[in-house]
ZAKEKOL-652070 format. One record per residue (C-alpha): residue in one letter; residue number from 1; x, y, z. Coordinates in steps of 0.1 Angstrom, whole numbers, plus 5000, padded with zeros to 4 digits. Each point is the difference from the previous one (the first is absolute). Last residue first. Example, Ala and Ser with C-alpha at 12.3 -4.5 7.8 and 13.67 -1.06 7.14 Angstrom:
BEGIN
+------+------+------+------+------+
| seba | ropa |   c1 |   c2 |   c3 |
+------+------+------+------+------+
|    s |    2 | 5137 | 4989 | 5071 |
|    a |    1 | 4986 | 4966 | 5007 |
+------+------+------+------+------+
***
This chain:
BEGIN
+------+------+------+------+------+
| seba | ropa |   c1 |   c2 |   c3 |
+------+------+------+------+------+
|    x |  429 | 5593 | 8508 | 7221 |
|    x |  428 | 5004 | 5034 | 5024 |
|    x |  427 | 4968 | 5010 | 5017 |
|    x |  426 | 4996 | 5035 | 5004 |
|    x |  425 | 4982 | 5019 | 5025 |
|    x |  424 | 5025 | 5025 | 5004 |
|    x |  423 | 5028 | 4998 | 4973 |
|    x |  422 | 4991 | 5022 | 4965 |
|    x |  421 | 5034 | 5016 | 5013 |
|    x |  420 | 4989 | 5031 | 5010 |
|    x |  419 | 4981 | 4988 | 5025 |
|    x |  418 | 5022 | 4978 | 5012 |
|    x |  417 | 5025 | 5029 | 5004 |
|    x |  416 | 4977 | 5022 | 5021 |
|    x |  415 | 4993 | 4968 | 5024 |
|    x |  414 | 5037 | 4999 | 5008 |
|    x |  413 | 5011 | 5038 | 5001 |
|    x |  412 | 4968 | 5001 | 5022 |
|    x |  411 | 5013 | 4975 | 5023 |
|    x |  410 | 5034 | 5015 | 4999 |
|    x |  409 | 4986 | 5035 | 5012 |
|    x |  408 | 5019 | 5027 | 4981 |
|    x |  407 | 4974 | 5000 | 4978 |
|    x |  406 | 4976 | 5013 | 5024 |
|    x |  405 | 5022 | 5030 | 5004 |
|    x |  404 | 4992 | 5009 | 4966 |
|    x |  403 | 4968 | 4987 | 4994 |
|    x |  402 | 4982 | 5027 | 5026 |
|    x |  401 | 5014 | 5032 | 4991 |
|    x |  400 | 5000 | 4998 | 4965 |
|    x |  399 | 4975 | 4974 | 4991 |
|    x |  398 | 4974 | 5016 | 5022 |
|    x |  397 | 5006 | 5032 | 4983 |
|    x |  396 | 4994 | 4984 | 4973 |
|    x |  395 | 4969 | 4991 | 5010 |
|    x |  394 | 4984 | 5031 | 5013 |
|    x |  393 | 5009 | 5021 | 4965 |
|    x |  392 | 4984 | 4983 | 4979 |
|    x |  391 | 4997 | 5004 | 4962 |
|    x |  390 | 5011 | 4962 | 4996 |
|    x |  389 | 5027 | 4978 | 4991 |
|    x |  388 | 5023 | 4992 | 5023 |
|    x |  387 | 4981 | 4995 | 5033 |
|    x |  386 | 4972 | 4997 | 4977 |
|    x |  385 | 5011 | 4964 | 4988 |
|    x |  384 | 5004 | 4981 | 5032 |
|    x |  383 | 4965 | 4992 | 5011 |
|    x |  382 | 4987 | 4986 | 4964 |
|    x |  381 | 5037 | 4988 | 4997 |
|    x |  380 | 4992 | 4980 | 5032 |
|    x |  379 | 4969 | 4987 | 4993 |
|    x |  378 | 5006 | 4990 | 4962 |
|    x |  377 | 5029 | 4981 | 5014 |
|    x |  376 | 4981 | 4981 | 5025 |
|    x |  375 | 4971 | 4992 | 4976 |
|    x |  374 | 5027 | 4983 | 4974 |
|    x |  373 | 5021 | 4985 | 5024 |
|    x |  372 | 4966 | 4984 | 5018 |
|    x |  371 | 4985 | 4990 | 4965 |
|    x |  370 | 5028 | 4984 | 4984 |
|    x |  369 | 4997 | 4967 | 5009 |
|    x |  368 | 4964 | 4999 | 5007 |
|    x |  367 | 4996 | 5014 | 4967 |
|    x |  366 | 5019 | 4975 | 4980 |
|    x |  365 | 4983 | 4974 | 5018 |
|    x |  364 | 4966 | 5009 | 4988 |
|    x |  363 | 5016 | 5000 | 4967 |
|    x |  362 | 5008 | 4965 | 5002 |
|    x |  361 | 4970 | 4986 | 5012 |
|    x |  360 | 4983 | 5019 | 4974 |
|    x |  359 | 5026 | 4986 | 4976 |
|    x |  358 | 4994 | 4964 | 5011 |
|    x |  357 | 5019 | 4979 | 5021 |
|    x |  356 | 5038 | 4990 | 5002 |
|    x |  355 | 5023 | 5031 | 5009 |
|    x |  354 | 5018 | 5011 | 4971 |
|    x |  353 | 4976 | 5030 | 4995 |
|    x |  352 | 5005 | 5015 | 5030 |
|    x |  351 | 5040 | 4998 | 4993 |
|    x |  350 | 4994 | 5021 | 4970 |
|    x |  349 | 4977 | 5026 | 5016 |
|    x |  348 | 5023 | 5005 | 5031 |
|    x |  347 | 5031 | 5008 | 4977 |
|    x |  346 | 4977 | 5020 | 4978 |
|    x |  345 | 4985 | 5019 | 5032 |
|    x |  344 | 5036 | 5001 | 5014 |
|    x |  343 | 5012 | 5017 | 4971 |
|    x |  342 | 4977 | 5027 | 4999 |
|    x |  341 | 5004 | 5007 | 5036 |
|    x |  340 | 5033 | 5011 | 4992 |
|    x |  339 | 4995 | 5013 | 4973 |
|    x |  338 | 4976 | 5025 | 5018 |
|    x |  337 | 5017 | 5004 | 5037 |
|    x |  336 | 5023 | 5030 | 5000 |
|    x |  335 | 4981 | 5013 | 5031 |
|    x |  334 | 4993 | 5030 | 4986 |
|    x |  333 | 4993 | 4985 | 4968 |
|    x |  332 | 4963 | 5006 | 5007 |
|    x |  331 | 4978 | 4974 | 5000 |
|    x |  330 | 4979 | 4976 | 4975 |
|    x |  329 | 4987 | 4968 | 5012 |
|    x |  328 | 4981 | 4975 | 4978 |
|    x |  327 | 5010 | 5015 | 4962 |
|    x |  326 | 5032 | 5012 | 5016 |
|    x |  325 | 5007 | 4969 | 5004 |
|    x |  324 | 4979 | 4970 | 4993 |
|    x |  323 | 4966 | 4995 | 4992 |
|    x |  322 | 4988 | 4965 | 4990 |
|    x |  321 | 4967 | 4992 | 4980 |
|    x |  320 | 4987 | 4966 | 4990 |
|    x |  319 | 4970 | 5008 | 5028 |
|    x |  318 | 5012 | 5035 | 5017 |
|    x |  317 | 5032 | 4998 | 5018 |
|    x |  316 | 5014 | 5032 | 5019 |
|    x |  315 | 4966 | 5005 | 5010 |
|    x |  314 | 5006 | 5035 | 5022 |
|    x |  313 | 5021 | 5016 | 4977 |
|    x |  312 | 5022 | 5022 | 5023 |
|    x |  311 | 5006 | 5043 | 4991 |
|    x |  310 | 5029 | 5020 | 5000 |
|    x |  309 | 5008 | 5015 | 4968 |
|    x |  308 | 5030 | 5019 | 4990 |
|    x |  307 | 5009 | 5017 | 4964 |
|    x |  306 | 5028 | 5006 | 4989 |
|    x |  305 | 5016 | 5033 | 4979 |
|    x |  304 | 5024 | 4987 | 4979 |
|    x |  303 | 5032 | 5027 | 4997 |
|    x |  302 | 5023 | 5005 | 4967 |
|    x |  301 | 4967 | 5016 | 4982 |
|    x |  300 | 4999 | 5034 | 5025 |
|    x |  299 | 5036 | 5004 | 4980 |
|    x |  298 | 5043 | 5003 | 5007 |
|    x |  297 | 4998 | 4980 | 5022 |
|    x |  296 | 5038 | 4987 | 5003 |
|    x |  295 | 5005 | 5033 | 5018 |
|    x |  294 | 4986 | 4984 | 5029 |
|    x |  293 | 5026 | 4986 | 5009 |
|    x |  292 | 5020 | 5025 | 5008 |
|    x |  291 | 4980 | 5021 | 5018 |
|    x |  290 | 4991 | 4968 | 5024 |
|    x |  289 | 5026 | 5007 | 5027 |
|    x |  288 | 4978 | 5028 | 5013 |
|    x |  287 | 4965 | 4982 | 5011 |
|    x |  286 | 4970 | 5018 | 5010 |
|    x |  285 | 5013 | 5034 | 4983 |
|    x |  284 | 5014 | 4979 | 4971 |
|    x |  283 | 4969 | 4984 | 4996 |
|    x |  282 | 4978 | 5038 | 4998 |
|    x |  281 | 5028 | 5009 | 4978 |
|    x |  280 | 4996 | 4975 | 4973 |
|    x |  279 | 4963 | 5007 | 4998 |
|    x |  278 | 5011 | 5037 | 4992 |
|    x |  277 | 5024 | 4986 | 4976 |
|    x |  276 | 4972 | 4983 | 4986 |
|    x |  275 | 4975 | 5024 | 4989 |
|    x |  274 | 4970 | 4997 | 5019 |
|    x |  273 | 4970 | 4991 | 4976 |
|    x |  272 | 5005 | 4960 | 5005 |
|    x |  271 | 5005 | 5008 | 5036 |
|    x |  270 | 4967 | 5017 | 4998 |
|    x |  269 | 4983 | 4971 | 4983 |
|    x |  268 | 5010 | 4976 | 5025 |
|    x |  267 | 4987 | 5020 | 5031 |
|    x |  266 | 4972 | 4978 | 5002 |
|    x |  265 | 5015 | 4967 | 5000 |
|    x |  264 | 5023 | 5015 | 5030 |
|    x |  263 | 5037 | 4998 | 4995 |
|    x |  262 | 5028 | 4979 | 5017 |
|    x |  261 | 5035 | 4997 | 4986 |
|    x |  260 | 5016 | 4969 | 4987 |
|    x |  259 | 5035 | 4994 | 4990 |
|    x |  258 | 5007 | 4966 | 4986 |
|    x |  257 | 5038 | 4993 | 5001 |
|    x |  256 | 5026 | 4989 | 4976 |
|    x |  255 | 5037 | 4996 | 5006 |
|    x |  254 | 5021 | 5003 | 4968 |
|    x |  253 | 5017 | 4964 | 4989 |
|    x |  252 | 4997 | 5009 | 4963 |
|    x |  251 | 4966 | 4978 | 4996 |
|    x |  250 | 4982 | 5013 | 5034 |
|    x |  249 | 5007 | 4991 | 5031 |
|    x |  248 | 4983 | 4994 | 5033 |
|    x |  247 | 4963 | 5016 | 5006 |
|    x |  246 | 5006 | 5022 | 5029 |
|    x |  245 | 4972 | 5017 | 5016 |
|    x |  244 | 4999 | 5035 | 5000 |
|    x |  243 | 4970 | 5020 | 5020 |
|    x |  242 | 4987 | 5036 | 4999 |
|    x |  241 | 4968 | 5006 | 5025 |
|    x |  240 | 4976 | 5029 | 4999 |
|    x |  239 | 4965 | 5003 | 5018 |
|    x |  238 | 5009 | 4976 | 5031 |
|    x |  237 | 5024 | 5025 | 5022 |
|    x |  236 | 5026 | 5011 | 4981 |
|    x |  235 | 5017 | 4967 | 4990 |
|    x |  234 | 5025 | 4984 | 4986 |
|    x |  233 | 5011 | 4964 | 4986 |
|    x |  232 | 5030 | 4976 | 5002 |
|    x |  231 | 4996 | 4962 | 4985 |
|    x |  230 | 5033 | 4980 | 5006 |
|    x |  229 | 5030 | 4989 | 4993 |
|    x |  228 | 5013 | 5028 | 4980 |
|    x |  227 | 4988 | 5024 | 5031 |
|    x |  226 | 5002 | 5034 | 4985 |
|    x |  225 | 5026 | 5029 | 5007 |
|    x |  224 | 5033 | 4977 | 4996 |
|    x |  223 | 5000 | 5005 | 4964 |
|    x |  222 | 5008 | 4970 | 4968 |
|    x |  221 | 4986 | 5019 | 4976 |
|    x |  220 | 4962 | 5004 | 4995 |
|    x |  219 | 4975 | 4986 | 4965 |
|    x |  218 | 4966 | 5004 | 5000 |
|    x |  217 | 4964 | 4983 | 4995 |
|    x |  216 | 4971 | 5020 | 5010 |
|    x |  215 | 4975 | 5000 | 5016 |
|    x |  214 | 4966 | 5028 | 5018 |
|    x |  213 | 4979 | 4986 | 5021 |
|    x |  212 | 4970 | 4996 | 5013 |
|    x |  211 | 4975 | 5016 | 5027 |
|    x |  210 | 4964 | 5004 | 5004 |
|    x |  209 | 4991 | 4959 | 4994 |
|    x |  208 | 4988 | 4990 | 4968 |
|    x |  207 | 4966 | 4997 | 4995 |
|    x |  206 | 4978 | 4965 | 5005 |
|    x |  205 | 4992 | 4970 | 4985 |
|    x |  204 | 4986 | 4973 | 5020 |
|    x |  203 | 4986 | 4976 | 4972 |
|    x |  202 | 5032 | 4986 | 4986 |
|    x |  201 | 5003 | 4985 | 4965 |
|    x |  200 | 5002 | 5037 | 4985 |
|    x |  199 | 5037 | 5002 | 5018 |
|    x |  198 | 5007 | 5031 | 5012 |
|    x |  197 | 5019 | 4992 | 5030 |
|    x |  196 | 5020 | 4972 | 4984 |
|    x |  195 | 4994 | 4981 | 4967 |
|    x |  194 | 5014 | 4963 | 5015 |
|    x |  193 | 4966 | 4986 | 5000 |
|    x |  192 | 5001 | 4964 | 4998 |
|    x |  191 | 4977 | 4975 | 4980 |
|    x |  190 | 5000 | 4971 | 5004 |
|    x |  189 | 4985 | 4967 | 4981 |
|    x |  188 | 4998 | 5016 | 4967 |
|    x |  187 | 4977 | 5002 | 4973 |
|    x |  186 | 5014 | 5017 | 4981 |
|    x |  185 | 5002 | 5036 | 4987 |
|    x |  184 | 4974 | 5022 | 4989 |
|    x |  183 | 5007 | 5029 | 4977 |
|    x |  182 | 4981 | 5031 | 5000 |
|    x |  181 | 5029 | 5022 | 4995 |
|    x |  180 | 4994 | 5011 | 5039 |
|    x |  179 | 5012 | 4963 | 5005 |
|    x |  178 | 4975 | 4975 | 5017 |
|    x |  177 | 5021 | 4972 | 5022 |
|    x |  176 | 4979 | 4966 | 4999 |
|    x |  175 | 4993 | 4981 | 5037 |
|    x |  174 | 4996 | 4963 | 5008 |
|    x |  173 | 4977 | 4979 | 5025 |
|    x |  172 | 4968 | 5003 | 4982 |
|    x |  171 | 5000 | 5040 | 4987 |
|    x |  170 | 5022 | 5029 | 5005 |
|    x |  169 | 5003 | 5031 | 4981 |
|    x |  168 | 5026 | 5020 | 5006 |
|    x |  167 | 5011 | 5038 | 4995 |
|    x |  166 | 5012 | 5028 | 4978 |
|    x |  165 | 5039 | 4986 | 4999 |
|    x |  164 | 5024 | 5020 | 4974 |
|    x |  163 | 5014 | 4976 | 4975 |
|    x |  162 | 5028 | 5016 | 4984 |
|    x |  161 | 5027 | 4974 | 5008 |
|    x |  160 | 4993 | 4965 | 5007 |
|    x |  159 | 5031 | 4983 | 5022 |
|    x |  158 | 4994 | 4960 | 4998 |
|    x |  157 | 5016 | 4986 | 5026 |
|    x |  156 | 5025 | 4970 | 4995 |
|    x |  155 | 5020 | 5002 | 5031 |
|    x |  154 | 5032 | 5018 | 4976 |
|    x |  153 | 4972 | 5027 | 4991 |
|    x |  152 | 4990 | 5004 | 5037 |
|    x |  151 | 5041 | 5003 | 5009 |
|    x |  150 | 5008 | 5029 | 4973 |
|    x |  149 | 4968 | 5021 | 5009 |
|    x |  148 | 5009 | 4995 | 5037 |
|    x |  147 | 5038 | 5013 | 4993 |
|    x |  146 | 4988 | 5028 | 4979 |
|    x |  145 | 4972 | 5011 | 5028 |
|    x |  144 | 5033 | 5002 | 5026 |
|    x |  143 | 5018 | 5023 | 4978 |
|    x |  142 | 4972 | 5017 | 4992 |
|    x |  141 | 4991 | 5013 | 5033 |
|    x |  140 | 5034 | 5012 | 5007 |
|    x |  139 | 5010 | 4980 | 5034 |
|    x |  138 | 5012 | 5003 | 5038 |
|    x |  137 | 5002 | 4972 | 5017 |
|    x |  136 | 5001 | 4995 | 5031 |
|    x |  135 | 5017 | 4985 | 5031 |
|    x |  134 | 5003 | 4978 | 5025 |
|    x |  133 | 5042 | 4991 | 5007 |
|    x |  132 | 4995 | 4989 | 5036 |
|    x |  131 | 4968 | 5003 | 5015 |
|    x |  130 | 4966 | 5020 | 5004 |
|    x |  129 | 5024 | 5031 | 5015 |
|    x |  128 | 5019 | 4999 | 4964 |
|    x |  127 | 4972 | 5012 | 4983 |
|    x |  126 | 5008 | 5031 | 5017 |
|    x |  125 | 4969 | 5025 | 4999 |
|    x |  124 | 5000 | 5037 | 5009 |
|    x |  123 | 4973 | 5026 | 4999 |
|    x |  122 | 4999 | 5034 | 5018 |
|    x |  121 | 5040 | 5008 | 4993 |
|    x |  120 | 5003 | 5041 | 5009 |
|    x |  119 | 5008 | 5020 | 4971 |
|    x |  118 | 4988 | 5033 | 5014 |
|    x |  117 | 4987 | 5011 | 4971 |
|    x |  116 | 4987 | 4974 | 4993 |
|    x |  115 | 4988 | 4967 | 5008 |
|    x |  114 | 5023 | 4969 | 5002 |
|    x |  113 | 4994 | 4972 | 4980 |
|    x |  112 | 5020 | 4964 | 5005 |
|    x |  111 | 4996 | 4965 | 4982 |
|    x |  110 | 5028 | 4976 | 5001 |
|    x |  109 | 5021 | 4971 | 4989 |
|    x |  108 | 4989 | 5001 | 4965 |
|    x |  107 | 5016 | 4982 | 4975 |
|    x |  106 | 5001 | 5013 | 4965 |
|    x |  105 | 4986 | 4979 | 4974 |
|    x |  104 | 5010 | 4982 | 4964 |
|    x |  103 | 5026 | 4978 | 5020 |
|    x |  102 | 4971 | 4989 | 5030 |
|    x |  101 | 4973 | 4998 | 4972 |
|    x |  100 | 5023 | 4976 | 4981 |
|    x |   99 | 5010 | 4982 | 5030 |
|    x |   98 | 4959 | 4999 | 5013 |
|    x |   97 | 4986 | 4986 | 4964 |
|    x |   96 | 4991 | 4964 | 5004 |
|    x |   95 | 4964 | 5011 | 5005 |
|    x |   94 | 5003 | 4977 | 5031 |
|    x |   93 | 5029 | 5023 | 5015 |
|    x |   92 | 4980 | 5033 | 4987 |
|    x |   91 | 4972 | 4983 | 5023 |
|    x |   90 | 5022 | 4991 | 5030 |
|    x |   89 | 5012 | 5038 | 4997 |
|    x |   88 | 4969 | 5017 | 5000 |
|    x |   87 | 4993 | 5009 | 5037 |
|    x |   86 | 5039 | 5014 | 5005 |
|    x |   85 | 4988 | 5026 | 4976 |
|    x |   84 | 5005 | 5011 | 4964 |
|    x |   83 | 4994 | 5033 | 4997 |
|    x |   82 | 4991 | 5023 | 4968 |
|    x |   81 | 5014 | 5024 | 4978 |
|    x |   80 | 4981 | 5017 | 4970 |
|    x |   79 | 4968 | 4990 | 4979 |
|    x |   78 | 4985 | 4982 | 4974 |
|    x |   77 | 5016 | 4970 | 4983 |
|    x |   76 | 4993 | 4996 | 4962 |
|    x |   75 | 5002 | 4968 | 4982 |
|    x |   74 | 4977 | 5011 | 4970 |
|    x |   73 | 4966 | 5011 | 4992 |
|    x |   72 | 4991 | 5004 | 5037 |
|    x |   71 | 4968 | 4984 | 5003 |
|    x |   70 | 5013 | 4967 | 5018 |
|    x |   69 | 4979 | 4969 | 5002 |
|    x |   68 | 5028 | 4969 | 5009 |
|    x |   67 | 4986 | 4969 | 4991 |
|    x |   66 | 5009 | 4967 | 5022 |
|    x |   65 | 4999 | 4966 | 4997 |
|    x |   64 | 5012 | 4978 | 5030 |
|    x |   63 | 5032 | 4983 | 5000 |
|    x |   62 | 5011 | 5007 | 5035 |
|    x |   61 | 5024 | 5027 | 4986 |
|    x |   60 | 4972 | 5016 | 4979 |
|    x |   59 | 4985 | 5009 | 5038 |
|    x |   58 | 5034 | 5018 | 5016 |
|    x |   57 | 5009 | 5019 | 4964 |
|    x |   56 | 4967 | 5010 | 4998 |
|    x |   55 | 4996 | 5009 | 5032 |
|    x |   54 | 5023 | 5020 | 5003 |
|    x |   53 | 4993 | 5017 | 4964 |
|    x |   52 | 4967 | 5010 | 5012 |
|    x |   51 | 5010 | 5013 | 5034 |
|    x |   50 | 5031 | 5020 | 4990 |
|    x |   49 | 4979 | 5015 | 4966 |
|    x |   48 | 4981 | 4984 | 4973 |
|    x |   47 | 4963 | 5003 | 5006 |
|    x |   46 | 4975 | 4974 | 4999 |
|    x |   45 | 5013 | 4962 | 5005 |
|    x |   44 | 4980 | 4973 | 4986 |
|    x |   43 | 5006 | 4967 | 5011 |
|    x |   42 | 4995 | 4963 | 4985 |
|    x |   41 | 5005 | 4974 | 5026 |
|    x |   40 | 5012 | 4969 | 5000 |
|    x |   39 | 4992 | 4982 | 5028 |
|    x |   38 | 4994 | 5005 | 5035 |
|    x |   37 | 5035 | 5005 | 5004 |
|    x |   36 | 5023 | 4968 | 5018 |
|    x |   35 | 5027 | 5010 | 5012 |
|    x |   34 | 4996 | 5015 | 5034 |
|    x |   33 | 5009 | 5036 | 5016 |
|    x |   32 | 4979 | 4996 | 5031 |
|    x |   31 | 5027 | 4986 | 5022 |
|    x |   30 | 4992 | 5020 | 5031 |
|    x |   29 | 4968 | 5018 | 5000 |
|    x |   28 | 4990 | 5036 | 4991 |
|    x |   27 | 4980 | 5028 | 5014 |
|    x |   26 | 4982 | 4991 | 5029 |
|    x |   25 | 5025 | 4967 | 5018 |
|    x |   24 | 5035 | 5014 | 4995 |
|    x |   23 | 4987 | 5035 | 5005 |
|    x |   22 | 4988 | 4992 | 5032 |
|    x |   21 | 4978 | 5037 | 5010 |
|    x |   20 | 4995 | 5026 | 5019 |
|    x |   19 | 4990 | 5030 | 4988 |
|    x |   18 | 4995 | 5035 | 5022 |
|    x |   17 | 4976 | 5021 | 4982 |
|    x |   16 | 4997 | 5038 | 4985 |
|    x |   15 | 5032 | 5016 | 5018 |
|    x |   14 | 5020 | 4971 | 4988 |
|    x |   13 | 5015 | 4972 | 5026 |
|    x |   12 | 5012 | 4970 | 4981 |
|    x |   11 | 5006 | 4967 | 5016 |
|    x |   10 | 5018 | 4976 | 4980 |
|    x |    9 | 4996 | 4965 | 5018 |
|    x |    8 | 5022 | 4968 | 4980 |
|    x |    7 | 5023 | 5004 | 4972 |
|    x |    6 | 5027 | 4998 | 5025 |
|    x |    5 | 4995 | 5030 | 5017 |
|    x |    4 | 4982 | 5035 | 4991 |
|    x |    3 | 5000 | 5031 | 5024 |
|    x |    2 | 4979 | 5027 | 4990 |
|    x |    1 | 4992 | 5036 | 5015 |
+------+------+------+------+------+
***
C-alpha cells in the first residue's frame, strides 16, 4: 500500500521490502535546473530511437554539440502503438512538442481487460481517479519518432545514418564511438547509449523474455464494442491475450489502433507455418468483435513479432559512458512504461548536465535522480508480468478471483492508477 503527500514521505509496501523514503530530499532537489552548463560539451548519442532523439533535441537545445549514431540507413521508426503516460508529460512539454502529440494521439482515459469466457473485468484503471482530466496518450510509434526526428534537427543535432555502434574506447577524460565499419568517431565528451536491450555498449545481455507479441496497425469504424478512449485487452488465463490500443487518426480521418496479440518466442515458427485463417480464428474465439478487423491482414508479414527483455544494468554510468533507457533498464511493456521511461532518462540527463560541476558530478546526479523510479518500476513489472504473461496457471487465477474485487476497493483503484501512470515514486520538476 502507498500513500504519498506533498512531495514529502512515500512509503511503499512490496512483498520484497518496505521503502521509506523523502523523495524531495534522495532523488532530486528543488531548483536544480540552472543556467549555467559545465561548458560546451561535445556529445555522442548511439542509437536513434525515442531516447536518442530526446535527448538530442533536449541537449542541442542548450547549445551543446551533438552526433546522432543511427544504423538504420534512413529515418525509419520501428514498431507499432505505444503510451504516453501521465509520467511524461512535463518532458513532452519541455520538448515543445505536447499539443502536437496531444492532436496526432488518441487520449486515453482508461485501461480495462477482462478474461474470458466468462467476460468478467479483472483489470481496470481510471486515470481520472489520480485527478481531474489525467489522461494518456495513445500513439503510432512513428508518429511520435517523426516529431523527435523533426525537433533534434531544428536543435542543431547532427542525425548520422548508417553507422551501426560496435563499441567505445575511452581514454583521458573523453570517449571515441567505434563503428562495426571500423570507423572511429571523436573524441567526444559523452557518450550515451540510446541502443536499447541489445545494445553492444551494454555488458549484461541477456535473452528475451518467454513471451512477446504479435502488432499490427489497423483501421475500425466508429463501433461501440471497444473502448475508443482507452486500451481494452483479453485474456484466457496468461498464455493468450488480444489487446487494441487506439492510436488516433490516420490521414482520411479513419480511426487507427495497434492490435497486439500474445505469442511465445518459441512458438513463432509454428504460427508462421499455421495458415492464417486458422490464426484468425483462434483471436476471434478469444475476442468476437475483431473478425472484422482482422481482415486487413491479409499476410504472416502485416504483423511484427517483439521481442521483450527484462533485465537492469547495474552501472548505468561507466567513465565517459551514460546508459539510458532501455539500454539501463529494459521491461516488459506490460506496464506500458518504455517511452515513458525513456523520456525521463533524456529529460533527467539534460537537466543533470546543466547543473554547475563536472560531468562525473553530473552523471552521478543523473543516477540519483532516476535511480529509485527506475529500480521501483523494474520491481514491479518484474512481479506483475506473469500475471498476464506466462504459462501459469496459479497466477492468473490469482488475478481473476482476487484483483477483481480488490479493484473495487478505492485505495487500490488509487495506487493501481499511479502505477499505471509512470506516477509512484516520481518527482515532478
Amino acid at each position: 500500500m502507498i500513500s504519498c503527500f506533498d512531495r514529502g514521505v512515500c512509503f511503499v509496501a512490496e512483498p520484497i521490502a518496505i521503502y521509506s523514503i523523502k523523495l524531495k530530499n534522495l532523488i532530486f532537489s528543488r531548483g536544480y535546473v540552472v543556467d549555467r552548463a559545465v561548458g560546451v560539451l561535445n556529445i555522442a548519442i548511439a542509437g536513434g530511437g525515442i531516447a536518442g532523439l530526446a535527448s538530442a533535441c533536449l541537449l542541442a537545445r542548450r547549445g551543446w554539440r551533438v552526433r546522432v549514431f543511427d544504423k538504420a540507413e534512413k529515418p525509419l521508426p520501428v514498431g507499432s502503438g505505444l503510451i504516453l503516460q501521465p509520467s511524461s508529460a512535463d518532458v513532452l512539454r519541455a520538448l515543445g512538442i505536447e499539443a502536437e502529440i496531444a492532436r496526432k494521439g488518441q487520449v486515453l482515459r482508461r485501461l480495462a481487460g477482462r478474461v474470458q469466457p466468462s467476460g468478467r473485468l479483472v483489470l481496470d484503471v481510471d486515470y481520472g481517479s489520480l485527478n481531474k482530466g489525467a489522461h494518456a496518450i495513445g500513439i503510432q510509434r512513428d508518429v511520435l519518432y517523426t516529431v523527435l526526428l523533426k525537433e533534434a534537427r531544428a536543435a542543431g543535432a547532427e542525425i548520422v545514418f548508417s553507422s551501426e555502434v560496435s563499441g567505445s574506447l575511452e581514454s583521458e577524460g573523453s570517449i571515441h564511438v567505434l563503428l562495426k565499419d571500423g570507423q572511429k568517431h571523436g573524441p567526444f565528451d559523452l557518450l550515451v547509449n540510446a541502443l536499447g536491450a541489445q545494445s553492444p555498449l551494454t555488458k549484461t545481455i541477456r535473452p528475451p523474455m518467454g513471451f512477446g507479441a504479435l502488432w499490427a496497425n489497423l483501421v475500425v469504424p466508429e463501433a461501440d464494442w471497444y473502448m475508443a478512449d482507452g486500451l481494452e485487452q483479453r485474456y484466457r488465463q496468461a498464455r493468450k491475450m488480444a489487446g487494441m490500443l487506439p492510436t488516433g487518426e490516420d490521414e482520411t480521418g479513419a480511426q487507427t489502433v495497434a492490435f497486439f496479440w500474445s505469442l511465445e518466442h518459441r512458438d513463432f515458427d509454428q504460427w508462421r507455418a499455421t495458415p492464417l485463417g486458422q490464426w484468425k480464428g483462434e483471436v476471434v474465439a478469444l475476442w468476437p468483435e475483431l473478425e472484422q478487423p482482422l481482415q486487413a491482414i491479409t499476410s504472416h508479414d502485416d504483423l511484427i513479432m517483439a521481442k521483450y527483455f527484462h533485465r537492469t544494468h547495474l552501472q548505468p554510468v561507466e567513465g565517459r559512458l551514460v546508459h539510458i533507457g532501455d539500454g539501463w533498464h529494459a521491461a516488459s511493456p506490460q506496464l506500458g512504461q518504455g517511452a515513458n521511461m525513456a523520456l525521463l532518462d533524456a529529460m533527467a540527463l539534460a537537466d543533470a548536465l546543466s547543473r554547475p560541476g563536472t560531468i562525473e558530478q553530473a552523471l552521478k546526479h543523473f543516477v540519483r535522480m532516476r535511480r529509485f523510479h527506475v529500480y521501483l518500476y523494474q520491481a514491479i513489472s518484474w512481479l506483475f508480468t506473469p500475471f498476464y504473461q506466462s504459462r501459469s496457471s496459479f497466477q492468473p487465477w490469482l488475478r481473476d478471483h482476487i484483483t477483481a474485487p480488490l479493484l473495487r476497493w478505492w485505495p487500490v483503484q488509487k495506487l493501481l492508477a499511479h502505477i499505471v501512470a509512470g506516477t509512484l515514486g516520481l518527482f515532478k520538476r
